[in-house]
C-alpha positions as CSV (number, residue, x, y, z in Angstrom):
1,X,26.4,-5.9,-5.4
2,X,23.2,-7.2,-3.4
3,X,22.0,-3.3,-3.3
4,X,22.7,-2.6,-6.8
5,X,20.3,-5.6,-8.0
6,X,17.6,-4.6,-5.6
7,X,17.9,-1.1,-6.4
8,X,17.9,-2.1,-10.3
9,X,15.0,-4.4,-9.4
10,X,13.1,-1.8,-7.6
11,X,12.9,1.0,-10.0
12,X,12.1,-1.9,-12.8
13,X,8.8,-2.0,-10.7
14,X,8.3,0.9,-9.9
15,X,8.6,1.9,-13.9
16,X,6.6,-0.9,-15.7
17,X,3.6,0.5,-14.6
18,X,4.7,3.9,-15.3
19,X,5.4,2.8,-18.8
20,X,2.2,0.8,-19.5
21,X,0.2,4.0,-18.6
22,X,2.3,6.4,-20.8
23,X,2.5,3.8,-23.8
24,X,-1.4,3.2,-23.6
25,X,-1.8,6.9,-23.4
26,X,0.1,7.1,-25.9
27,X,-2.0,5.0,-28.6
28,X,-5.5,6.2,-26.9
29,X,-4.2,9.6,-28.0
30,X,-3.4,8.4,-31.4
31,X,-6.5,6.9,-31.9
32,X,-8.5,9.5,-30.4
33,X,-6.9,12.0,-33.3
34,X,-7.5,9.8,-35.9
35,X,-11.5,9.3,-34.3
36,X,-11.6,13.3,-34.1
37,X,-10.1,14.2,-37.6
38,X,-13.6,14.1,-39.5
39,X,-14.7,16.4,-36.2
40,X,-12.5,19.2,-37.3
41,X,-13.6,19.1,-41.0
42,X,-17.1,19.7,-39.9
43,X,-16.6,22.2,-37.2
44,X,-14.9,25.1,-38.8
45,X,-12.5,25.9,-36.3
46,X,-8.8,25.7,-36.9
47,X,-7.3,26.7,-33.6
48,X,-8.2,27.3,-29.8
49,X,-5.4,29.3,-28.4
50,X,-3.0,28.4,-31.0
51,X,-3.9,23.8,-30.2
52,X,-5.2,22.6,-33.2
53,X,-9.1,21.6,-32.5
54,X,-8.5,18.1,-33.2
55,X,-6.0,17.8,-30.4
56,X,-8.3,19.7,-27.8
57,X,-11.3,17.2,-29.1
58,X,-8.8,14.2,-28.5
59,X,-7.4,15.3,-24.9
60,X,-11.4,15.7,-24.2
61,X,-12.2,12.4,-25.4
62,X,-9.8,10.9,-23.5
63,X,-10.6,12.7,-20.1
64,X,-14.3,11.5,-21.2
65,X,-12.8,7.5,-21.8
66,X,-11.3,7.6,-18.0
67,X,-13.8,9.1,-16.4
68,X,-16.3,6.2,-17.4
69,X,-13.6,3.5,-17.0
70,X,-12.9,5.2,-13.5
71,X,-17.3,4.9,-13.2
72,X,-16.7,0.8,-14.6
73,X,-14.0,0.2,-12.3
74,X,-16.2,0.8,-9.5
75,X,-18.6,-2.3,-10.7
76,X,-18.6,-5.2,-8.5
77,X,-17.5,-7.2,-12.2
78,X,-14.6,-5.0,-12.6
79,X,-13.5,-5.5,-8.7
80,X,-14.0,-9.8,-9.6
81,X,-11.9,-9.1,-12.6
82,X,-9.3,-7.1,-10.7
83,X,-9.1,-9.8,-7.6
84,X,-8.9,-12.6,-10.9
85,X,-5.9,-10.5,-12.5
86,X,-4.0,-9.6,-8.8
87,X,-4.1,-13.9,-8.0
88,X,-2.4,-14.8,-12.0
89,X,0.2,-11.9,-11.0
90,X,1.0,-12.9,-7.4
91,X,2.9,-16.0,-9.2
92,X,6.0,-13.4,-10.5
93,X,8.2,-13.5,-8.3
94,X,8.4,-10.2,-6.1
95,X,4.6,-8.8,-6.6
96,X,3.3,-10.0,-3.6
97,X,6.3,-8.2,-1.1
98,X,5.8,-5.0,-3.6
99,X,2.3,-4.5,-3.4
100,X,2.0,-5.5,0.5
101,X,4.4,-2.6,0.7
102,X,2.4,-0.1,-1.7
103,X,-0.7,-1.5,0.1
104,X,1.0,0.0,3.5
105,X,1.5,3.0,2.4
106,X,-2.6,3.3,1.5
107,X,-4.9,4.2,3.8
108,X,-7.4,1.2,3.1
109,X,-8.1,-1.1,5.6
110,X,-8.5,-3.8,2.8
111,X,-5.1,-3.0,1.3
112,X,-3.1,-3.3,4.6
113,X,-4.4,-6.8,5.1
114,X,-1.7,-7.7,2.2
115,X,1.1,-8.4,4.5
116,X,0.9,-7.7,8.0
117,X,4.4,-7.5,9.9
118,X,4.2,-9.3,12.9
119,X,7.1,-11.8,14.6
120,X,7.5,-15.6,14.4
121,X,8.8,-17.4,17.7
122,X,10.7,-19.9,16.7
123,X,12.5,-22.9,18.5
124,X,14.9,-20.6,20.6
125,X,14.0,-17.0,18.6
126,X,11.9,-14.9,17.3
127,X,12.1,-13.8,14.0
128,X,10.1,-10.5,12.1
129,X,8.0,-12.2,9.4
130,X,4.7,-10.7,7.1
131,X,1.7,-12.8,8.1
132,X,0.2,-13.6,4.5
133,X,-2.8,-15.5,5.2
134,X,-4.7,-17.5,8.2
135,X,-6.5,-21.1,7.9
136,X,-9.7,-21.9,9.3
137,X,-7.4,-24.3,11.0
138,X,-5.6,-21.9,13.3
139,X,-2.7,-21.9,10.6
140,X,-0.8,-19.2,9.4
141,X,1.5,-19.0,6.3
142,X,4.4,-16.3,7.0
143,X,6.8,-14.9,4.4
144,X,10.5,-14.9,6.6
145,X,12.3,-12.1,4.5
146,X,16.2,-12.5,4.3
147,X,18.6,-9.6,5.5
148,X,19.4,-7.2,4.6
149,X,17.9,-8.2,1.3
150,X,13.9,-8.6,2.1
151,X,13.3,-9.6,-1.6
152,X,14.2,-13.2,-1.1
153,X,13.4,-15.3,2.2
154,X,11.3,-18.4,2.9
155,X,7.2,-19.0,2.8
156,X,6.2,-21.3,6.3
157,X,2.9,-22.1,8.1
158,X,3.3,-22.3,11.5
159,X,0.2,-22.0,14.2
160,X,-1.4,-18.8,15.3
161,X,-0.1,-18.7,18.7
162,X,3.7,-18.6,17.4
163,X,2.6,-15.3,15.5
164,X,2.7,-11.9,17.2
165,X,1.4,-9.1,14.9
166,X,4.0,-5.9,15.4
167,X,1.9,-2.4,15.7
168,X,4.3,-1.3,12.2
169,X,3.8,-0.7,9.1
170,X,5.3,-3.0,6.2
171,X,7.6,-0.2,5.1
172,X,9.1,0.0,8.6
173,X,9.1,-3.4,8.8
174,X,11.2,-3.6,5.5
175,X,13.3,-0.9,7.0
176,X,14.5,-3.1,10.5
177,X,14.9,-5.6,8.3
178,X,17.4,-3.5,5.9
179,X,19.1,-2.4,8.7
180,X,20.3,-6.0,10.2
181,X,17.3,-5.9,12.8
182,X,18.1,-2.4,14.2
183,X,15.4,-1.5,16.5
184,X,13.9,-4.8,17.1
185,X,15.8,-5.4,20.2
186,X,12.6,-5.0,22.5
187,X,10.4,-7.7,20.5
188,X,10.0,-10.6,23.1
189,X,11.9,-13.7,22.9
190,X,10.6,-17.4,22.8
191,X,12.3,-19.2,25.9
């Protein structure tokens, strides 16, 4: 039952943004028709290759629309805005253990600072954790994913030296962590 929700859960995510894009391409195409109608009156031509002008004039204007968003996006405003969006989003439950995990499989060295899998020694344990942040104050907060479900767990701070980053990726992490600890048997052990 536990893999059915996640697996329900994860192609939700995966297909919202999926969705956004096609429904706003979608009504950018509409629009860009109805901006391009008056176009095709002037220009005389009814069809290229059998497309109706209008259409070919939309699809352009569109590829024209994302290429200077694409220019915008590189602005150091639109990056403020983006970072301003990403922190009102990491409240849902979920985003911030998705994107650490899309961030891993980027090559950015920005992007892989998300989560890093590392290992929290604990009392009489050690326990594979994502390192979320670190304080001025030699504090870091972890995120203790449950298993096999790595979608729910517990937030703690705990001092830097009880955190050992692990040379993985978040993915692989995830992975050990879906398969009961499998492979972890050669982190070190807090006596």
């Amino acid at each position: 039952m536990n893999f059915l929700k996640t697996t329900i859960i994860g192609g939700l995510i995966f297909l919202v943004p999926v969705a956004i894009v096609a429904v706003v391409l979608g009504k950018a195409y509409s629009i860009m028709l109805i901006v391009a109608a008056p176009l095709d009156e002037l220009i005389p031509i009814d069809q290229v290759g059998g497309i109706a002008f209008v259409n070919l004039l939309a699809l352009v204007a569109i590829i024209l629309v994302c290429f200077i968003a694409g220019i915008l996006a590189k602005s150091a405003l639109a990056k403020k805005a983006y970072s301003s969006l990403d922190n009102i989003l990491m409240i849902l439950p979920g985003y911030a253990f998705v994107k650490g995990l899309t961030d891993s499989f980027s090559s950015g060295e920005e992007a892989a600072k998300t989560l890093i899998p590392s290992i929290v020694k604990l009392d009489e344990c050690t326990q594979i954790c994502f390192e979320v942040e670190r304080s001025p104050e030699g504090n870091v907060v972890i995120y203790m994913p449950g298993s096999p479900d790595p979608w729910s767990g517990g937030v703690a701070t705990v001092s830097a030296k009880r955190v050992e980053r692990l040379d993985m990726s978040v993915a692989q992490a995830t992975t050990m962590i879906r398969q009961l600890g499998r492979g972890s048997s050669t982190f070190p052990v807090n006596e």
